[in-house]
Backbone as a printed PyTorch tensor [residue, N CA C, xyz], in Angstrom:
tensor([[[-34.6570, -11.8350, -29.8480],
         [-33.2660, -12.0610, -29.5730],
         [-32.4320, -11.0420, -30.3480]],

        [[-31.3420, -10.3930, -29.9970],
         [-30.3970,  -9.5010, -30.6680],
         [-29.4880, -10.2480, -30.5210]],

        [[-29.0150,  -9.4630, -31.6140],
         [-27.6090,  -9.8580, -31.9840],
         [-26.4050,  -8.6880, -31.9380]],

        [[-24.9160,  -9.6790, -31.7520],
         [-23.9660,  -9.0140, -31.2440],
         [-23.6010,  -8.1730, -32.6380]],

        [[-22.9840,  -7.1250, -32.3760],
         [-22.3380,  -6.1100, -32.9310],
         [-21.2730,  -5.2780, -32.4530]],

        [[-20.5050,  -5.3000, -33.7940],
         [-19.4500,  -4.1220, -33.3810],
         [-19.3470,  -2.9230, -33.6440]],

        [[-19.1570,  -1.3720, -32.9730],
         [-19.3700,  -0.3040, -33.0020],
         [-17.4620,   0.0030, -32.6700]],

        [[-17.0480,   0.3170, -34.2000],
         [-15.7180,   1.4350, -34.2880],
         [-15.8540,   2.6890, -34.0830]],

        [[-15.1370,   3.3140, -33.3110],
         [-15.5270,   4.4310, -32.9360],
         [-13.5270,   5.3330, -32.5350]],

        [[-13.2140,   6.3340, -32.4540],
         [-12.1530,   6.8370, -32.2700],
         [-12.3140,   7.6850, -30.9900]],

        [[-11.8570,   8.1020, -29.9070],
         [-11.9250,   8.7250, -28.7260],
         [-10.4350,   9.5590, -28.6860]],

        [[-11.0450,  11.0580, -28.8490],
         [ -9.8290,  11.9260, -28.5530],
         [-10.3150,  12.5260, -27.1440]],

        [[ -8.7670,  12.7090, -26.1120],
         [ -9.2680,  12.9990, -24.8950],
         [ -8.3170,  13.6950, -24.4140]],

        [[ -7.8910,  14.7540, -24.8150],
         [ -6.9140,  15.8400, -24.6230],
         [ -6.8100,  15.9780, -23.0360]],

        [[ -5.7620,  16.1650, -22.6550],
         [ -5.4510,  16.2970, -21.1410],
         [ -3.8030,  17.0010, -20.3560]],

        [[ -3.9700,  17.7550, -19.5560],
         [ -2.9020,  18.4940, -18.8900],
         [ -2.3770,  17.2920, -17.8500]],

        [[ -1.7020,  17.0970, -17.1780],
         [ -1.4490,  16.3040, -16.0730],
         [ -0.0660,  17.0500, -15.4960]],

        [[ -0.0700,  17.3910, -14.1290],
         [  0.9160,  18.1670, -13.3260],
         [  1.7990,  17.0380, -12.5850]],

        [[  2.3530,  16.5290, -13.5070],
         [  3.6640,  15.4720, -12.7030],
         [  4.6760,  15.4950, -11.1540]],

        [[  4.6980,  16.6700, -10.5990],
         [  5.0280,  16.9300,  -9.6810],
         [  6.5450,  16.7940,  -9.7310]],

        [[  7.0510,  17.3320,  -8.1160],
         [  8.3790,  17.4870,  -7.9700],
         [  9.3020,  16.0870,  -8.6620]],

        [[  8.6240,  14.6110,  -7.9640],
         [  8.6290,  13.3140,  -8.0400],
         [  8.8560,  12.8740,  -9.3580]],

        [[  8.1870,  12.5780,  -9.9470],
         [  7.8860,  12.1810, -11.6680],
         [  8.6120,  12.7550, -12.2560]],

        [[  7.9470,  14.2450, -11.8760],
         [  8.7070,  15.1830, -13.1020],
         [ 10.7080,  15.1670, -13.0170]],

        [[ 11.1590,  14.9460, -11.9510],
         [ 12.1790,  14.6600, -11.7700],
         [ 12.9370,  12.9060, -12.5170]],

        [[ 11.7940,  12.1790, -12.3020],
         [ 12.6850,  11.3930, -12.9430],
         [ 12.8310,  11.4150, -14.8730]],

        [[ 11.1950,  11.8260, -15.1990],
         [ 11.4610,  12.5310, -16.8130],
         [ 12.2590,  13.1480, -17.1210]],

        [[ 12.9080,  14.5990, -16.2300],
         [ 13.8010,  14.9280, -16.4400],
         [ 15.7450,  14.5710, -16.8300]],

        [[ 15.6820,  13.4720, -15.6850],
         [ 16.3260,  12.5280, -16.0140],
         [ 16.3190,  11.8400, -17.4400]],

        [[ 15.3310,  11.1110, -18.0290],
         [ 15.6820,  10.9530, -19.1400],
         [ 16.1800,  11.4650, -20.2040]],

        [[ 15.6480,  13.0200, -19.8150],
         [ 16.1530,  13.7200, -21.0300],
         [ 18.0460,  13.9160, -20.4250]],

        [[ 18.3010,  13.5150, -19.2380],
         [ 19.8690,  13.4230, -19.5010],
         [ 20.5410,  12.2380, -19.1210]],

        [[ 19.4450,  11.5060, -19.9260],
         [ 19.9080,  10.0140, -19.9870],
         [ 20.3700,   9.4640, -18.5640]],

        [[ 19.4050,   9.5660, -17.7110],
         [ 19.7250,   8.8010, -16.3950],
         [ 18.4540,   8.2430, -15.8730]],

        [[ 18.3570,   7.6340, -14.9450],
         [ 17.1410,   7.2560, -14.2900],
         [ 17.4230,   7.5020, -12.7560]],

        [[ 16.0160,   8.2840, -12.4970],
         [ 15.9080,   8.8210, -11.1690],
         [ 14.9590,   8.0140, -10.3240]],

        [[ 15.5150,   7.4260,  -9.3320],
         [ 14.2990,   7.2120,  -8.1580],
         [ 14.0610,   8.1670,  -6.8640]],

        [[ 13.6750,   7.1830,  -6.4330],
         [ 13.2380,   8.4810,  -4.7160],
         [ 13.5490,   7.0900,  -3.3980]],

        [[ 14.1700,   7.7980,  -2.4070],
         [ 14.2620,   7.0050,  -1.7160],
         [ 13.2750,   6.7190,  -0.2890]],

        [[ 13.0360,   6.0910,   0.0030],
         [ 11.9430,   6.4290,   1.1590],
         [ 12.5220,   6.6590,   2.8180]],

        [[ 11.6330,   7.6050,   3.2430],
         [ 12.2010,   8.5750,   4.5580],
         [ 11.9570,   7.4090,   5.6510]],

        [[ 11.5520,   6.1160,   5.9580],
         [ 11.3020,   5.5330,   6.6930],
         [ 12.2810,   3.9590,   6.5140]],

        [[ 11.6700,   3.5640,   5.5310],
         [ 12.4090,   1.7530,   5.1510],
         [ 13.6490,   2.0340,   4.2450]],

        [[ 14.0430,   3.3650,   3.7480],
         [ 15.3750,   3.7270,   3.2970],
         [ 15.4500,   2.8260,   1.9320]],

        [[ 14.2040,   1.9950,   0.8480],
         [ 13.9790,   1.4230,   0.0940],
         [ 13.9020,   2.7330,  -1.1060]],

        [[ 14.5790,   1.9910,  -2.2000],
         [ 15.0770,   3.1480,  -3.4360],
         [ 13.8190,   2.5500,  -4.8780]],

        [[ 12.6590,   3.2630,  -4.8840],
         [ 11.6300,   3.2210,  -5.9010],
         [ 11.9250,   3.6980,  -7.0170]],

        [[ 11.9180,   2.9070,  -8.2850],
         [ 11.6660,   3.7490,  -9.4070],
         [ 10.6530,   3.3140, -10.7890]],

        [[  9.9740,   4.3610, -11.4000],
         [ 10.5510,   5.5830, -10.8690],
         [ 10.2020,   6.2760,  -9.5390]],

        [[ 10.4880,   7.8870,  -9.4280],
         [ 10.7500,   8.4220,  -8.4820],
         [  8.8950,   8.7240,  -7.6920]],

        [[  9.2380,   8.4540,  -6.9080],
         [  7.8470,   8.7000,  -6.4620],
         [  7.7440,   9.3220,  -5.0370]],

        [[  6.3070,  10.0540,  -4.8740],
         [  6.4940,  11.1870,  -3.5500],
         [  5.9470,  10.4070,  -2.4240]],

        [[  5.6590,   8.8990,  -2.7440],
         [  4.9930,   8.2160,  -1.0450],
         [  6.0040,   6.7820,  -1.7540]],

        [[  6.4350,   6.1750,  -0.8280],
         [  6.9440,   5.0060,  -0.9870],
         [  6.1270,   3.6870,  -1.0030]],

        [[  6.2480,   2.7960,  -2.2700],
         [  5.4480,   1.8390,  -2.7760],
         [  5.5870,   0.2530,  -2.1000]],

        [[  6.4870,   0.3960,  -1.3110],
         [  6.4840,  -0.5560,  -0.3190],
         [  6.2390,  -0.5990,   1.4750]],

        [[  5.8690,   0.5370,   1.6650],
         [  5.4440,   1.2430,   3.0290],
         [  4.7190,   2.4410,   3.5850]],

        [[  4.4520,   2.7830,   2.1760],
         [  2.9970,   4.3280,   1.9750],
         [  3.9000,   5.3950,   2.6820]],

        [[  5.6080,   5.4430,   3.3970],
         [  5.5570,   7.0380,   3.7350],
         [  6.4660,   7.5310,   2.8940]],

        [[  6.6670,   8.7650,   3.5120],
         [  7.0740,   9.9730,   2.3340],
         [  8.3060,   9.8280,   1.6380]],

        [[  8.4310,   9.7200,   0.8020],
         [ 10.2600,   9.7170,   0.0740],
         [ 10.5710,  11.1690,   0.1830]],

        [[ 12.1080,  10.3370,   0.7770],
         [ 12.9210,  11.4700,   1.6230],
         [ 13.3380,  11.9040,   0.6570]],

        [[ 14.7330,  11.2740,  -0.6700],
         [ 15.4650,  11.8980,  -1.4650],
         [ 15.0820,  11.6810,  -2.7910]],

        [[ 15.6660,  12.0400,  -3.9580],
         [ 15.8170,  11.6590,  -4.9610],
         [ 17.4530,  11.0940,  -4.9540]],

        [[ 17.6300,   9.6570,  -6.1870],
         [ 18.7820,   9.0260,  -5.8660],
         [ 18.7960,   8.4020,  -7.3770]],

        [[ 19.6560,   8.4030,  -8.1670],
         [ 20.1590,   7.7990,  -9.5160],
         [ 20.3600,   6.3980,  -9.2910]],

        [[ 19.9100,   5.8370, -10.0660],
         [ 19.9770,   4.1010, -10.2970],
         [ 20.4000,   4.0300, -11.3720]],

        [[ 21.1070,   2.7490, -11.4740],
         [ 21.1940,   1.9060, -12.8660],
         [ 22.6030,   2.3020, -13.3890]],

        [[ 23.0320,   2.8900, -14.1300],
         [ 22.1460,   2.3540, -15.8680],
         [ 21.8200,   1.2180, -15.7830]],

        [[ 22.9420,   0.2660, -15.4990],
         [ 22.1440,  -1.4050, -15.7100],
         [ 21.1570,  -1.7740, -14.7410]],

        [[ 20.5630,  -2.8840, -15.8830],
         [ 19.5460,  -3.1080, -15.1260],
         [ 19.1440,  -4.7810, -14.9920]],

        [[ 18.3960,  -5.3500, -14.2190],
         [ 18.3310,  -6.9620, -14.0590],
         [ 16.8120,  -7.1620, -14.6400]],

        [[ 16.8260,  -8.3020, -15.7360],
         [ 15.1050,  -8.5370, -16.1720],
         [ 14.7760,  -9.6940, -15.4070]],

        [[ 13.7400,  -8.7910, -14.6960],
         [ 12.9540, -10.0930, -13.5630],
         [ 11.7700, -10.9420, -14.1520]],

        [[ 11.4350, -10.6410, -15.2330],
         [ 10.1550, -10.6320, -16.1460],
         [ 10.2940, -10.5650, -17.5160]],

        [[ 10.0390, -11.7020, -18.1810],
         [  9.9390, -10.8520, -19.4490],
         [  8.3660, -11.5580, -20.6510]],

        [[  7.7140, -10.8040, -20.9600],
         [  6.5010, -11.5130, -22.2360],
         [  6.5490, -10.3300, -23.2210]],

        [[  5.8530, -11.5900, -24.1870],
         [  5.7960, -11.1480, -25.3430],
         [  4.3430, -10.9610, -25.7520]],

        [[  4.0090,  -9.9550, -26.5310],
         [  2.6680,  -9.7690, -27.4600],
         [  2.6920, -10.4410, -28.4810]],

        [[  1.4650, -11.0730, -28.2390],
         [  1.1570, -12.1550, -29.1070],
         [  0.6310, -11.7270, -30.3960]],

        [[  0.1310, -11.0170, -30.4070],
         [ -0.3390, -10.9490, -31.6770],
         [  1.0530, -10.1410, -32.8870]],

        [[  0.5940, -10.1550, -34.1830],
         [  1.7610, -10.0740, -35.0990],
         [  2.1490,  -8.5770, -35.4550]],

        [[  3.5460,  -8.7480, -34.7700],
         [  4.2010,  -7.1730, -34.7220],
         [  4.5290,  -6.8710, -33.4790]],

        [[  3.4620,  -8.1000, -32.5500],
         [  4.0520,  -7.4070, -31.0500],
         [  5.0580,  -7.1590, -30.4190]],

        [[  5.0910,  -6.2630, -29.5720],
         [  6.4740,  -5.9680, -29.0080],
         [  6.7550,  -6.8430, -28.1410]],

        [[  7.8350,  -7.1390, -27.2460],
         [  8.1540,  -7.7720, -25.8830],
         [  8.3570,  -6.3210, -24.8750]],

        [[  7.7130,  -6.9020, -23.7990],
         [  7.5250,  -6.3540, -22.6000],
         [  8.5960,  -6.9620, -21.6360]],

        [[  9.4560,  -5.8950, -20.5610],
         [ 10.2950,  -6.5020, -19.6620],
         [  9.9710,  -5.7720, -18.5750]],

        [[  9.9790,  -6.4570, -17.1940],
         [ 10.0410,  -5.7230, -16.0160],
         [ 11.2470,  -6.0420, -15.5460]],

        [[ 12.1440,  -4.7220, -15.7260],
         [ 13.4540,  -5.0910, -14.9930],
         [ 13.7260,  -3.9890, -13.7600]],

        [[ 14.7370,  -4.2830, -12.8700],
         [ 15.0030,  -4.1730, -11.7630],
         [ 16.5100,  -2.8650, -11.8010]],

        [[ 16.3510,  -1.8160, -11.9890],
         [ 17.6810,  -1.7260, -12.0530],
         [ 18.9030,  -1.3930, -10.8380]],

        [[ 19.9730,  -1.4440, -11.0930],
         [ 20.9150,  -1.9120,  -9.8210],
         [ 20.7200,  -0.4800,  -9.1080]],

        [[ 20.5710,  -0.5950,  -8.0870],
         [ 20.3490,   0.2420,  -6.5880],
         [ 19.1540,   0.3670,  -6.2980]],

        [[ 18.0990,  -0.1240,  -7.1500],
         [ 16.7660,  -0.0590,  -7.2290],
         [ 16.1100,  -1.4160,  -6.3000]],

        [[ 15.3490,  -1.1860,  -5.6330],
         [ 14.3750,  -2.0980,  -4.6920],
         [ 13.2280,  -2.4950,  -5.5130]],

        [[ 12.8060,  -1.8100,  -6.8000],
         [ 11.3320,  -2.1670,  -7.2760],
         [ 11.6350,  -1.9200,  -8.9100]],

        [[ 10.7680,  -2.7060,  -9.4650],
         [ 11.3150,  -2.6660, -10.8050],
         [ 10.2690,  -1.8770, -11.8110]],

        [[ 10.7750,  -1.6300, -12.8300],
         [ 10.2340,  -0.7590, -14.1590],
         [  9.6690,  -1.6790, -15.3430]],

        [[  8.3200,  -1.2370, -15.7480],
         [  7.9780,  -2.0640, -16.8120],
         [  8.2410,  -1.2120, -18.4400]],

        [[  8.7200,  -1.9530, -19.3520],
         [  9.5720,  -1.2670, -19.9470],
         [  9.2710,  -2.2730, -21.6050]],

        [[  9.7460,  -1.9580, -22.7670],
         [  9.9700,  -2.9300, -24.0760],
         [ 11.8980,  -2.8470, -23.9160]],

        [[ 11.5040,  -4.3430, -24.5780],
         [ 12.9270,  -4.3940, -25.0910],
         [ 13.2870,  -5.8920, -25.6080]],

        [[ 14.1630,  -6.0980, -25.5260],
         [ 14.3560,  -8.0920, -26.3600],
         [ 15.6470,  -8.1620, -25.2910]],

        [[ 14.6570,  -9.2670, -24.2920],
         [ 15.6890, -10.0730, -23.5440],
         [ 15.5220, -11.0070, -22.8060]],

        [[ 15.4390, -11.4820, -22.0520],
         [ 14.9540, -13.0890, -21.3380],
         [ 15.3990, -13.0400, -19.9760]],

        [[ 14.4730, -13.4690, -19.0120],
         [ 15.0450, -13.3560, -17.4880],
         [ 16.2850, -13.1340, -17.3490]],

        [[ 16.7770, -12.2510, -16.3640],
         [ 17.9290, -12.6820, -15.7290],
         [ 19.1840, -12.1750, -16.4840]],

        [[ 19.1260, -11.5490, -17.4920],
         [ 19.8090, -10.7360, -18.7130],
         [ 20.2780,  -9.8310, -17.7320]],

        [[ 21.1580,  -8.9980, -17.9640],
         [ 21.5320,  -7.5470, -17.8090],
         [ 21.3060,  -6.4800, -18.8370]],

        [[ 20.4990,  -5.8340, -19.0290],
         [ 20.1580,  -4.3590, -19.6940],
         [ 20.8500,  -3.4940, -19.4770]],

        [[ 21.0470,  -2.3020, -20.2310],
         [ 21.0760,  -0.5700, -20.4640],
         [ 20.1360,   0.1080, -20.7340]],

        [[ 19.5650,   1.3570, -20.7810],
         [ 18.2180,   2.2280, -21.3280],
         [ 19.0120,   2.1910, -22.6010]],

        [[ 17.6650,   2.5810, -23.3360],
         [ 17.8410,   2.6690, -24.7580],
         [ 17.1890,   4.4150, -24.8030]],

        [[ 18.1510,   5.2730, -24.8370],
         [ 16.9340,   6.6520, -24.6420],
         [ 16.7110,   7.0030, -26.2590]],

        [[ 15.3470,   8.1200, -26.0800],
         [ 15.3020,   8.9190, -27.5250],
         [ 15.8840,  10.6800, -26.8530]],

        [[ 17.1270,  11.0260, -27.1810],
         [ 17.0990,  12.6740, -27.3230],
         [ 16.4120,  13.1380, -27.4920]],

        [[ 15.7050,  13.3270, -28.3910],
         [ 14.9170,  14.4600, -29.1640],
         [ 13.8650,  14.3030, -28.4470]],

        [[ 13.2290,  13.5590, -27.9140],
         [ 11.9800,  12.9710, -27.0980],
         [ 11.2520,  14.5280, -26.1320]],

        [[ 12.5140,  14.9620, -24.9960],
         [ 11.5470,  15.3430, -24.6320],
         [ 11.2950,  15.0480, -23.3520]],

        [[ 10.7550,  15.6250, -22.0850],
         [ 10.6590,  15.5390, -20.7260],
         [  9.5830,  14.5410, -20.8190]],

        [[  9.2180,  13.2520, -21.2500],
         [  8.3560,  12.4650, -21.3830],
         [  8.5600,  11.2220, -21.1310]],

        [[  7.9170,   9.8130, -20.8820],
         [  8.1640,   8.2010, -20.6190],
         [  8.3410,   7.7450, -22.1520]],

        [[  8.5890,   8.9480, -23.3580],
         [  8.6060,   8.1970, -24.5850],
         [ 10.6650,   8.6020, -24.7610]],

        [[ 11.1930,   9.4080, -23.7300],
         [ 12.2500,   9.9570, -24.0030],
         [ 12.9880,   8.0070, -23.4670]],

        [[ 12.4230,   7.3340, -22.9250],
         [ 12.8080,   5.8490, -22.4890],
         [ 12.4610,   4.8050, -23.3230]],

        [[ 13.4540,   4.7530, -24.6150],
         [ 12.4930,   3.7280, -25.7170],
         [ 12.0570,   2.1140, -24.9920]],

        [[ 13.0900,   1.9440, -23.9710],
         [ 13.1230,   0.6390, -23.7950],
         [ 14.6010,   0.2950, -22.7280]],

        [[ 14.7480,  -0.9830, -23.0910],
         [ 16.2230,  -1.9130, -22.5280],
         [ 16.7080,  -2.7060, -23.4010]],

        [[ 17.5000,  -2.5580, -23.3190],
         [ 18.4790,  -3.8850, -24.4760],
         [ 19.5780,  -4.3120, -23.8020]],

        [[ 19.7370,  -5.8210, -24.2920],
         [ 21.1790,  -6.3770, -23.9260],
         [ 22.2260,  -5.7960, -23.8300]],

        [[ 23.6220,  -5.5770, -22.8510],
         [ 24.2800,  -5.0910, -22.8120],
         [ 25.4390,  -6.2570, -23.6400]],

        [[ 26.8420,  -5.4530, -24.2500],
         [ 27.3120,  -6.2050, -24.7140],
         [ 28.5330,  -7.0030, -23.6990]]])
């Protein structure tokens, strides 16, 4: 009979990834503090973020289109364990599909982005959502 064991181990996994017209457009956005979706060329439904096939009908997104700032929390949990963050999936206004995101708020709240400047064409330039006042 064996017995269970645990094996710590660290995994570095360096990687390029080519974000495209789509993505890379709505990162860009963050870095000027906006949020970008894409709208789709068929059901005229506004995804974000921005994406190059539409997530509610597989065809092509026609435009890119600015949502929000505010935003609606359709979702919200917390990490359980100690230190965890809270997780929100909110909806933001002109938006058809919602963003999973941190922040401290409870269904049905109204949000703002919380951006980082210095961040960077990246999903870290989006710290989160917070209550609006």
């Amino acid at each position: 009979m064996s017995e269970s064991f645990v094996l710590e181990s660290q995994i570095r996994l360096p990687y390029r990834y080519a974000v495209g017209k789509w993505y890379g457009a709505f990162l860009l956005g963050l870095t000027e503090e906006r949020l970008v979706g894409s709208r789709c060329g068929s059901c005229g439904k506004v995804a974000v973020p921005a994406r190059a096939a539409c997530p509610l009908c597989s065809a092509a997104s026609a435009a890119l289109v600015e949502v929000g700032p505010r935003a609606t929390v359709v979702a919200a949990a917390r990490d359980a364990r100690e230190g965890g963050r809270q997780w929100l999936l909110v909806r933001p206004d002109g938006a058809d599909t919602c963003l999973l995101t941190y922040g401290e708020a409870e269904s049905g709240t109204t949000v703002e982005p919380d951006y980082d400047p210095g961040a960077g064409p990246v999903i870290g330039a989006l710290r989160g959502f917070r209550a609006t006042a």
